[in-house]
Backbone as numpy.savetxt, mean C-alpha at the origin, in Angstrom:
# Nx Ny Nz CAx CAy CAz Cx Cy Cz
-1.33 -21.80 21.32 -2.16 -20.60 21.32 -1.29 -19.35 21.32
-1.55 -18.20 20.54 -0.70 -17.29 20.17 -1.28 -16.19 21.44
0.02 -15.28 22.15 -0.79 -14.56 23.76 0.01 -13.28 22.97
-0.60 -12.55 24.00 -0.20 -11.21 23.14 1.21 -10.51 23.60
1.69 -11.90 24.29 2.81 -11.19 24.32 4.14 -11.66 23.13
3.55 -12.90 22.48 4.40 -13.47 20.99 3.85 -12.86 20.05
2.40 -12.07 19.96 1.85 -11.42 18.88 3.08 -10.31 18.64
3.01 -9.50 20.15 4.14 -8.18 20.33 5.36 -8.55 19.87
5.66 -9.76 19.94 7.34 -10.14 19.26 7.12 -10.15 17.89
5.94 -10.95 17.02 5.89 -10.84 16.07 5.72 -9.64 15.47
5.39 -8.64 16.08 5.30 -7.31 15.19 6.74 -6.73 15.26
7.27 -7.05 16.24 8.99 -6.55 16.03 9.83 -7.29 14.84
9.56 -8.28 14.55 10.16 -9.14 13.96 10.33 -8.68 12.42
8.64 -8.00 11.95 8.01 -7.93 11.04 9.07 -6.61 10.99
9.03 -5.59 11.80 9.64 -4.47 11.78 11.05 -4.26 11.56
11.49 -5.30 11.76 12.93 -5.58 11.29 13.61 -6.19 10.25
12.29 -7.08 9.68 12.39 -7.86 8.29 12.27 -6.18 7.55
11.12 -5.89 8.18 11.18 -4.40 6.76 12.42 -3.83 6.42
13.03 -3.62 7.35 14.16 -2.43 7.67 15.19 -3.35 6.22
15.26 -4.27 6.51 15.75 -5.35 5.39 15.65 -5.34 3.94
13.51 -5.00 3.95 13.32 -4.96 3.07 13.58 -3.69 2.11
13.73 -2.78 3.16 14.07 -1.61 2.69 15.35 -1.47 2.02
16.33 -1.48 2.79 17.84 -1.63 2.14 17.96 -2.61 0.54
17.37 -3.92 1.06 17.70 -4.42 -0.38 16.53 -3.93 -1.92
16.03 -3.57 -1.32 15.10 -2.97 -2.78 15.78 -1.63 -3.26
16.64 -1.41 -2.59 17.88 -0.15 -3.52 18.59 -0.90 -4.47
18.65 -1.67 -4.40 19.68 -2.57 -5.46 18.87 -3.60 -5.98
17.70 -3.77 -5.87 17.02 -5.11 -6.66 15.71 -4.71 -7.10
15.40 -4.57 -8.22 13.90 -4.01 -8.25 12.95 -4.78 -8.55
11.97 -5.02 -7.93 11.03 -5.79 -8.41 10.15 -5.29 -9.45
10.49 -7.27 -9.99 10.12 -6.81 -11.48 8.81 -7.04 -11.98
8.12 -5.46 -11.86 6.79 -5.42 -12.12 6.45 -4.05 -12.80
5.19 -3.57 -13.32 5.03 -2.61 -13.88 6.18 -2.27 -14.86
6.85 -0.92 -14.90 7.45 -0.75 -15.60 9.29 -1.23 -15.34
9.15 -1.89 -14.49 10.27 -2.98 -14.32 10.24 -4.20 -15.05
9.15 -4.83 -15.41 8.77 -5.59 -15.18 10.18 -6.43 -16.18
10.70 -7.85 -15.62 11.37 -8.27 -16.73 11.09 -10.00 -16.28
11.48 -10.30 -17.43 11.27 -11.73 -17.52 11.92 -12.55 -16.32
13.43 -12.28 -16.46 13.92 -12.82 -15.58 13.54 -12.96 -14.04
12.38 -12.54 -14.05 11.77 -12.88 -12.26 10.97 -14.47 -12.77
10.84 -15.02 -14.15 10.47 -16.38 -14.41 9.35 -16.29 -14.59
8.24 -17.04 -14.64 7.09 -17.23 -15.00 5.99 -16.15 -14.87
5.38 -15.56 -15.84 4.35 -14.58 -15.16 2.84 -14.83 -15.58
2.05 -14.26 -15.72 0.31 -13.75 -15.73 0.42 -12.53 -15.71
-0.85 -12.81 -16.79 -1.84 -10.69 -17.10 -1.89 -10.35 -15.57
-1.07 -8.79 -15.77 -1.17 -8.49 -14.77 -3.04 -8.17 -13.68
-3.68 -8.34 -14.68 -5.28 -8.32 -13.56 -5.23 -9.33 -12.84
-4.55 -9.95 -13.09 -4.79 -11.32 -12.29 -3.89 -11.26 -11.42
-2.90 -11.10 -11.79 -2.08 -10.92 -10.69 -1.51 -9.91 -9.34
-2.53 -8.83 -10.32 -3.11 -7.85 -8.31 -4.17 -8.42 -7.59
-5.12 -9.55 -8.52 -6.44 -10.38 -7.77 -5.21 -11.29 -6.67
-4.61 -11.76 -7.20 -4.27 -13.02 -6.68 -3.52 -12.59 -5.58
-2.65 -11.30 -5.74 -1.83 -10.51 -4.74 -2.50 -10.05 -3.86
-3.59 -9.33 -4.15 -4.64 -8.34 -3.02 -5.51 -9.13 -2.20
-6.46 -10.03 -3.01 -7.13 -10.13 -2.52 -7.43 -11.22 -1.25
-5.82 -11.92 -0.62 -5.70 -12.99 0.05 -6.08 -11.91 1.80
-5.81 -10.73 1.67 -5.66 -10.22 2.74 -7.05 -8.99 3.08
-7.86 -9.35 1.91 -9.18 -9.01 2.10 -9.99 -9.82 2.34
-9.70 -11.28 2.35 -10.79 -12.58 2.72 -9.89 -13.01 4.09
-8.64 -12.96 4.33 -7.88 -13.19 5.43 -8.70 -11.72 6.63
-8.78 -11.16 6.45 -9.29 -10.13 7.53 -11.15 -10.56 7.59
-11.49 -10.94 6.71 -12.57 -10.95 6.58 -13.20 -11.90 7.47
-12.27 -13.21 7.77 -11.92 -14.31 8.74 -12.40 -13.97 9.85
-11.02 -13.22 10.29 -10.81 -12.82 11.41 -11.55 -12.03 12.21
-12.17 -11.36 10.90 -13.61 -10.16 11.85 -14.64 -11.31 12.29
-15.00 -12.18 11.20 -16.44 -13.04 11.60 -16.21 -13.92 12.99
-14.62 -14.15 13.53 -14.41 -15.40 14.02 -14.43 -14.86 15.38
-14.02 -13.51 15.56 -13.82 -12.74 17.12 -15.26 -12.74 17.53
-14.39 -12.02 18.88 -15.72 -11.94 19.45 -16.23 -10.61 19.65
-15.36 -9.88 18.56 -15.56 -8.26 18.62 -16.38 -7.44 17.11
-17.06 -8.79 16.63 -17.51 -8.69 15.58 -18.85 -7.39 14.80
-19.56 -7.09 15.96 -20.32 -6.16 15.98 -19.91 -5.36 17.24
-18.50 -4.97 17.83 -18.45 -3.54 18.47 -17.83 -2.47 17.45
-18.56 -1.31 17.79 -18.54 -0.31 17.03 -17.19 0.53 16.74
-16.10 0.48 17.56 -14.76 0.96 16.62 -14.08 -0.03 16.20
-14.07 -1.52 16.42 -13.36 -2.41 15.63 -14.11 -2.46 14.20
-15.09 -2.25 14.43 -16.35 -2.75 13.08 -16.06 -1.21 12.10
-15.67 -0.03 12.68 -15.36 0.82 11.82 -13.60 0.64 11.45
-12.89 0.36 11.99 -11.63 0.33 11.92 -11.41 -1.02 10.33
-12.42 -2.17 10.86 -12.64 -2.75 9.37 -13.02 -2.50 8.35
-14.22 -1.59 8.53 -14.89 -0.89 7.11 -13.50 0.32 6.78
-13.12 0.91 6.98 -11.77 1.34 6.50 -10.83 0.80 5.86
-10.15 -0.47 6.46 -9.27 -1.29 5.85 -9.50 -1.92 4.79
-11.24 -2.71 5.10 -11.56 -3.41 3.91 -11.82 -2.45 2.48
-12.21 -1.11 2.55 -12.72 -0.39 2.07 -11.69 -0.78 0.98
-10.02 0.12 1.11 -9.14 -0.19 0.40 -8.36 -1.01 -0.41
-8.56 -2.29 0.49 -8.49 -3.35 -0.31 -9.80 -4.38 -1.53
-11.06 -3.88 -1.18 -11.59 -4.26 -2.01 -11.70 -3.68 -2.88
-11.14 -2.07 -2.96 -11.07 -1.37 -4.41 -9.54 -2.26 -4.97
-8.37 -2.12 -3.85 -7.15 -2.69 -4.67 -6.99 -3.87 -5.47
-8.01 -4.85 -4.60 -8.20 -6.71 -4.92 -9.29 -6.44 -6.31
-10.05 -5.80 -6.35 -11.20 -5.76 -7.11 -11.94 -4.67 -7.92
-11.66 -3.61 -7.62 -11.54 -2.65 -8.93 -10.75 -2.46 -9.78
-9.53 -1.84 -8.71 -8.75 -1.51 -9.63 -7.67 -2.40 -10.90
-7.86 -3.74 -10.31 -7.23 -4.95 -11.66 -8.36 -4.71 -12.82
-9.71 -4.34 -12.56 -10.48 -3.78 -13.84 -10.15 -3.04 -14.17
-9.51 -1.82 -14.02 -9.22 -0.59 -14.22 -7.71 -0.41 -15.26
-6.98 -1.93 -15.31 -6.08 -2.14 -15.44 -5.89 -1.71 -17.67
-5.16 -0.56 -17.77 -5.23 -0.84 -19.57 -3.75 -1.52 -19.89
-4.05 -2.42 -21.04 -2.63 -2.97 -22.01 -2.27 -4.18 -21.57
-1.55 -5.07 -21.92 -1.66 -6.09 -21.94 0.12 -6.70 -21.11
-0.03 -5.89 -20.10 1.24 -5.71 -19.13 0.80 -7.20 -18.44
2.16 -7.82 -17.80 2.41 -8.87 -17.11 3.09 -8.89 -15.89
2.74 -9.69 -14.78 3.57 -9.60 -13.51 4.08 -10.85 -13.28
4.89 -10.92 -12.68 6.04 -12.30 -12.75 5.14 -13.21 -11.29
4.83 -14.38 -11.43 3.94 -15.15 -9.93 5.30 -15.21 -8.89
6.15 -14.82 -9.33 6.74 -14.92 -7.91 7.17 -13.41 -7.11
6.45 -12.69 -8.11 6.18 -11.30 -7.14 4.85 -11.35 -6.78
4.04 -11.81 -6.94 2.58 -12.60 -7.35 2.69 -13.30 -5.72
3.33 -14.41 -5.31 3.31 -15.15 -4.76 3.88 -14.76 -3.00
4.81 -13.50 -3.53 5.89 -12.62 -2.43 4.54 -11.75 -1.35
4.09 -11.06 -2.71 2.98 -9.93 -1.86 1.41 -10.70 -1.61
0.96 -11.89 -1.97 0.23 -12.35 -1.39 1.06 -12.91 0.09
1.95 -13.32 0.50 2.40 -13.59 1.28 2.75 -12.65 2.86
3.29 -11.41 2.33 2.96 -10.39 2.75 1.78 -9.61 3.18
0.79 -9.76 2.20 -0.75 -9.22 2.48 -1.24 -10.37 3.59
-1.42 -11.22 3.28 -1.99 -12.45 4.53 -0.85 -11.92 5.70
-0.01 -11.87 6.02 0.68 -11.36 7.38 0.31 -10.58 7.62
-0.31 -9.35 6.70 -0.07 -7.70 7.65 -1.75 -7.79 7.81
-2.84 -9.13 6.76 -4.09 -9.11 7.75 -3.92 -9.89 8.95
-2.75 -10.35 9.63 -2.92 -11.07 11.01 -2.39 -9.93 11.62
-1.48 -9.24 11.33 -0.86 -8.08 12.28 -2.42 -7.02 12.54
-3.10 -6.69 11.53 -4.41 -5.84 11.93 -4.99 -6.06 12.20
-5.57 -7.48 11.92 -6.89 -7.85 12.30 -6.31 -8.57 13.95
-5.34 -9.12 14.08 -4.71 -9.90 14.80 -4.73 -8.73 16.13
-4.72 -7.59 15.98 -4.64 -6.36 16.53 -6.28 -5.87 17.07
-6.75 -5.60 15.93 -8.45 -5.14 16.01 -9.07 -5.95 16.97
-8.96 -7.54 16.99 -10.03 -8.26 17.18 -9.57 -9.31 18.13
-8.39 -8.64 19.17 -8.31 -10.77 19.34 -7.52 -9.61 20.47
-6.43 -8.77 20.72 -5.51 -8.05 21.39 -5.35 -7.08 22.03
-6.11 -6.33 20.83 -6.00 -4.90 21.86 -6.74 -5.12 22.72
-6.81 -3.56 23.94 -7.58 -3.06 24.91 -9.36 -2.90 24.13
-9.78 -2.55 24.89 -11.79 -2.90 24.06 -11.47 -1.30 23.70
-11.82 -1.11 22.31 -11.90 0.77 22.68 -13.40 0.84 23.22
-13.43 2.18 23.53 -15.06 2.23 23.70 -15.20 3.40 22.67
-16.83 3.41 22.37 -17.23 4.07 21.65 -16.64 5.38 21.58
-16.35 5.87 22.55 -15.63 7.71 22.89 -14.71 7.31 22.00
-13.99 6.23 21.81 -12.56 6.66 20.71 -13.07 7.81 19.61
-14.02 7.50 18.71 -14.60 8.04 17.70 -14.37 9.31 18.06
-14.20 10.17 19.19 -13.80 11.02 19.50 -12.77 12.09 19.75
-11.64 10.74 19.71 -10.37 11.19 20.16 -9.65 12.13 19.24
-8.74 12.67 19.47 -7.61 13.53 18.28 -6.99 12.72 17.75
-6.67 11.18 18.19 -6.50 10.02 16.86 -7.10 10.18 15.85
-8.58 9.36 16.43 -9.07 8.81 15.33 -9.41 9.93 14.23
-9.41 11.05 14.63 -10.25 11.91 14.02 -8.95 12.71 13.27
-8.02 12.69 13.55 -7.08 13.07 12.62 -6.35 11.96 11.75
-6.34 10.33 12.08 -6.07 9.68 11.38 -6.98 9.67 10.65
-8.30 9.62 10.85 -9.38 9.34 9.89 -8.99 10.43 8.87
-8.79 11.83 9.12 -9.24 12.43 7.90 -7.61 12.14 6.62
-6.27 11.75 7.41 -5.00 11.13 6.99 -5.46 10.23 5.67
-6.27 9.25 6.40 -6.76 7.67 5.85 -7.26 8.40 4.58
-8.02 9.15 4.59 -9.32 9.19 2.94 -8.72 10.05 2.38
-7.99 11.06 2.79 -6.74 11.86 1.88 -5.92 11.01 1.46
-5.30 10.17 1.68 -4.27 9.35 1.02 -4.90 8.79 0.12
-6.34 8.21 0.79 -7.04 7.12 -0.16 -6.86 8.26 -1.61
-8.09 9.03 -1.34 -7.97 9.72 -2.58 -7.36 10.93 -3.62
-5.82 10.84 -3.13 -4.72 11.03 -3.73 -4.67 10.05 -4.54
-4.36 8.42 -3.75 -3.96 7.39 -4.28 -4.54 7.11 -5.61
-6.10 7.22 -5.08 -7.20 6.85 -6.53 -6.98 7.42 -7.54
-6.56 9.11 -7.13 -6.33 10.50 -8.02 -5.50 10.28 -9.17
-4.15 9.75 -8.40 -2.79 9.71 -9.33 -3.21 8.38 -9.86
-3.59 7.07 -9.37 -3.75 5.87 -10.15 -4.36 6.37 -11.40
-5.64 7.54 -11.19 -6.36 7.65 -12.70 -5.82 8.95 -13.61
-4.70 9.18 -12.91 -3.76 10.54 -13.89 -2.90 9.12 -14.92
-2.40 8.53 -13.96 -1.39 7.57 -14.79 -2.02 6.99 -16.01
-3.57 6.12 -16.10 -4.17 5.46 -16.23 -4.27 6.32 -18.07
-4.65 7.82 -17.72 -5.27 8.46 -18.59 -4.16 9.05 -19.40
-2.91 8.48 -19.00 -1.40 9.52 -20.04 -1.22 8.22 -21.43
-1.96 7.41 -21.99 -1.80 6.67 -23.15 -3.26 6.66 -23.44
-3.17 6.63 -25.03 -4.62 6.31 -25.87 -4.55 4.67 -26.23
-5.41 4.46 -26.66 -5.24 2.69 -26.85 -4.71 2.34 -27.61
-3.27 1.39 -27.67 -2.25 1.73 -29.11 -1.10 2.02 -28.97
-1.40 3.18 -27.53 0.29 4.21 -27.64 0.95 3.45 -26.86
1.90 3.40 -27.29 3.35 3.03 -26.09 4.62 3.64 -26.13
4.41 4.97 -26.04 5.13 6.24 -25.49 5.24 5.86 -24.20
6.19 6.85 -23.38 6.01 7.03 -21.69 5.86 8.27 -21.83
5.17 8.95 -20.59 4.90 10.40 -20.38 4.96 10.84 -18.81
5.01 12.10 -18.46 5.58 12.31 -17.33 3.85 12.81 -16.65
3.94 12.22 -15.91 1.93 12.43 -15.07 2.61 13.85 -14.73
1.49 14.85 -15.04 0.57 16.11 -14.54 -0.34 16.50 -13.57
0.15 16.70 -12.98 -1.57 17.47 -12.01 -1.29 16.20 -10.85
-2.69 17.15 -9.80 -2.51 16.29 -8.61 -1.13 16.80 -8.03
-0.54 15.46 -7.06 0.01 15.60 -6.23 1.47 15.42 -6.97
1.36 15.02 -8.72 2.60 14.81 -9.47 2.94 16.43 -9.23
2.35 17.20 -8.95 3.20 18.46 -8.84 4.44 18.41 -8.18
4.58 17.64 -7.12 5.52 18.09 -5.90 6.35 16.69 -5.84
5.54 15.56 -6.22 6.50 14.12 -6.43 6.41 13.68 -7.46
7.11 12.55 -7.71 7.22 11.76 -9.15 6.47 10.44 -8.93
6.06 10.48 -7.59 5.04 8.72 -7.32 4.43 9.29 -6.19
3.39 10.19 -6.93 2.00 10.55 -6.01 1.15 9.38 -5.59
1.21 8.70 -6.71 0.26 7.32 -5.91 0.67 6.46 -5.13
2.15 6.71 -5.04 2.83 6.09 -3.54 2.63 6.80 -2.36
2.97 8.28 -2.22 2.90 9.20 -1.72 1.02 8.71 -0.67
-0.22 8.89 -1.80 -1.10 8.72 -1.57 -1.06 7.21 -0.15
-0.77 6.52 -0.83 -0.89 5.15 0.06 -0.40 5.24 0.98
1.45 5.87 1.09 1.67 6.04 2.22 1.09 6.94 3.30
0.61 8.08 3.02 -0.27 8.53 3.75 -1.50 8.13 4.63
-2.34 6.88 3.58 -3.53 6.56 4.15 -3.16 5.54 5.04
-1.72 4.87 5.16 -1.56 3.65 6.01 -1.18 4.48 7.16
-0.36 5.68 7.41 -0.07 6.38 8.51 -1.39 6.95 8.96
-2.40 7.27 8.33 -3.43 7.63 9.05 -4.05 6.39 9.60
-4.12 5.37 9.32 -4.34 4.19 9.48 -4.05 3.78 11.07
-3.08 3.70 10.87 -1.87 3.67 12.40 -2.14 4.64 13.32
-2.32 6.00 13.04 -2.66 7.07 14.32 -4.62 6.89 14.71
-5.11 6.33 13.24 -6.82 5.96 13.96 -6.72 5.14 14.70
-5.68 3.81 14.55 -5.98 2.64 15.37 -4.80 3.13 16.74
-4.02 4.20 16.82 -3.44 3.76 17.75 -2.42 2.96 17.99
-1.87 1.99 17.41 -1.37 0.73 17.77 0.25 0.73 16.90
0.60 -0.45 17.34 2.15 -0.83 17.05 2.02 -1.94 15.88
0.79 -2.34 15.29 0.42 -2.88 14.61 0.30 -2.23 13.10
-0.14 -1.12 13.18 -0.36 0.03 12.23 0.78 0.56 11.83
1.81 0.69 12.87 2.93 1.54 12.53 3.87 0.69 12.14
3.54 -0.17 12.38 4.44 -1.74 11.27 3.98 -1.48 10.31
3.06 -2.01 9.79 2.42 -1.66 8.31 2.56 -0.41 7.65
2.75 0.96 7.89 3.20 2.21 7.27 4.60 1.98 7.43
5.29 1.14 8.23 6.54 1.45 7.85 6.97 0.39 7.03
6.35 -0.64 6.84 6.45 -1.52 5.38 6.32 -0.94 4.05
5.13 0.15 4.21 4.46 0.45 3.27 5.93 1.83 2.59
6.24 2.19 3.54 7.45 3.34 3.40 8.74 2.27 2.68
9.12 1.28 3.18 10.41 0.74 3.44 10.18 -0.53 1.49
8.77 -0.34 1.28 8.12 -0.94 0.08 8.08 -0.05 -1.11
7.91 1.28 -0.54 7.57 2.29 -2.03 8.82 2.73 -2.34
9.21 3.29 -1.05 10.19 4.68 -1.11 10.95 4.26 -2.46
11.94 2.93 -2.02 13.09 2.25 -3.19 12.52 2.59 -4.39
11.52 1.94 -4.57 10.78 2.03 -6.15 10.67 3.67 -6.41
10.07 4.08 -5.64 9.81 5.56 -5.77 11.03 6.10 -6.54
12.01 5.82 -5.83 13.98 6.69 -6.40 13.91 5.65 -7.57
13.58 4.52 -8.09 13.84 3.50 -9.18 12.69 4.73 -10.17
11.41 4.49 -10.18 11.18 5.74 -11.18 11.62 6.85 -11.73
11.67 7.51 -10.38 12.58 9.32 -10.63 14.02 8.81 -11.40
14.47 8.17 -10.69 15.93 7.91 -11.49 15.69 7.50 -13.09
14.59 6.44 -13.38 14.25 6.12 -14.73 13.66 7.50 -15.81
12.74 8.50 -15.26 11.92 9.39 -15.53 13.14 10.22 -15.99
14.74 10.43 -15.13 15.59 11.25 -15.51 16.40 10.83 -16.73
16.83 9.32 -16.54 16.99 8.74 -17.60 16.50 9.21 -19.01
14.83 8.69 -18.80 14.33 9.08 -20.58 13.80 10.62 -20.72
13.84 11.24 -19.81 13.30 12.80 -20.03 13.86 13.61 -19.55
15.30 13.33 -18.76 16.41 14.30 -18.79 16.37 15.38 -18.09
16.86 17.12 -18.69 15.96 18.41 -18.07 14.44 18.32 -18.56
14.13 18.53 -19.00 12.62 17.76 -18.78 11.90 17.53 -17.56
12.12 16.65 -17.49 12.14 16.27 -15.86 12.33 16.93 -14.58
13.65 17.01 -14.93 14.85 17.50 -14.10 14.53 18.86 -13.58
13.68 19.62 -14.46 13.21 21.25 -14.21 12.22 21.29 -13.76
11.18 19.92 -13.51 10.21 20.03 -12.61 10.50 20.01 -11.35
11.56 19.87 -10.83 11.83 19.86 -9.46 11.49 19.07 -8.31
10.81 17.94 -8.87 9.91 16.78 -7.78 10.77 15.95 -6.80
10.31 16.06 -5.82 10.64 14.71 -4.98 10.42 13.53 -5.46
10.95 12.27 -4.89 10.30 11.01 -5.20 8.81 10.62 -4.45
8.51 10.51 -3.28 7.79 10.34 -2.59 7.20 10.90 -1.53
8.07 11.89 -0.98 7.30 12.65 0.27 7.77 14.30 -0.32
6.19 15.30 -0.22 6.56 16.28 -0.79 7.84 17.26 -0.22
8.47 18.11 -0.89 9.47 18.79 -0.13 10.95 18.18 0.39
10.80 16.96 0.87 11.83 16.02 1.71 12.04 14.92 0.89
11.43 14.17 0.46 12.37 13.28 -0.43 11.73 12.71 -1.42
């Protein structure tokens, strides 16, 4: 039986694998999107392969809410409609949303489903089985109420820049182009930017050491890629680029 005091080790653990994960994704890029290369071995259309990635940790939480015994109290039950919110657009819209006939390798496929099922035991594992009971007054607090408004700003940055990117090719083209507008003003991976935001608001609604694992995955996951774009973006568009003045990922600072 897992007590919450091996849960608490496991979130350190997790926090230190990141720190890991962070360092080596400067030198190794995963090969997806516009990385994407063969040599990661076998792949699938990429729709399928954000279903297969996302959506293990939207039916994994989904578990865990029905199985507690905190299933209908009112800030765990909102703290889920939040989480799930995001992932059933990530697991299930947005692979519709997906244009061109791009591929993801199953063993990046296989990495971040692996990942997603852990960080739903770290939250839900958190929400429903560990923490202290909140009581209803949380809804009140200068947490929740400043993470909350964190959470749906990121969200819809995130959505924002996903549908700036979405809309820079006609059906046919395979140019690259440098995204406009939005939050591409100030970074070069607003829709990282976006996410990381909504997971830190995430973490200050819930409070917890659970949350702040997961934003700092989510940091220690983009950032690398983030400098792998800008660095690519300078590559094919040079001053161009270069005279927009953008950060990679956090406005102003980096």
């Amino acid at each position: 039986m897992i007590t919450a005091e091996s849960f608490r080790i496991f979130l350190y653990v997790m926090a230190v694998i990141g720190l890991f994960v962070f360092v080596a994704l400067y030198y190794v890029r995963a090969g997806y999107g516009v990385f994407y290369s063969a040599k990661w071995g076998p792949s699938l259309p990429n729709r399928w392969g954000w279903v297969l990635m996302e959506s293990p940790v939207f039916v994994a939480m989904t578990l865990l809410w029905l199985f507690s015994e905190r299933t209908w109290q009112a800030v765990p039950l909102v703290f889920f409609l939040f989480f799930q919110t995001h992932y059933f657009i990530r697991s299930f819209v947005f692979p519709c949303l997906i244009r061109g006939k791009g591929r993801m390798p199953i063993a990046i496929v296989a990495m971040g489903a692996l990942f997603n099922t852990m960080n739903a035991f770290m939250q839900g594992g958190w929400i429903f089985y560990f923490s202290p009971a909140y009581p209803t007054s949380w809804f009140l607090t200068p947490q929740f109420i400043v993470g909350t408004l964190l959470f749906f700003f990121g969200m819809a940055v995130n959505q924002h820049s996903d549908a700036i990117i979405r809309g820079l090719r006609q059906p046919g083209d395979t140019r690259h182009y440098i995204p406009q507008g939005g939050m591409f003003r100030y970074v070069s991976s607003a829709n990282y930017f976006g996410e990381l935001v909504e997971w830190i608001g995430f973490a200050v609604l819930t409070w917890s050491l659970s949350g702040a694992v997961f934003a700092w995955w989510t940091f220690a996951n983009l950032a690398p890629r983030a400098d792998a774009i800008r660095r690519r973006y300078e590559t094919e568009f040079g001053d161009e680029f270069r005279s927009l003045h953008r950060k990679r990922i956090i406005p102003f600072i980096y």
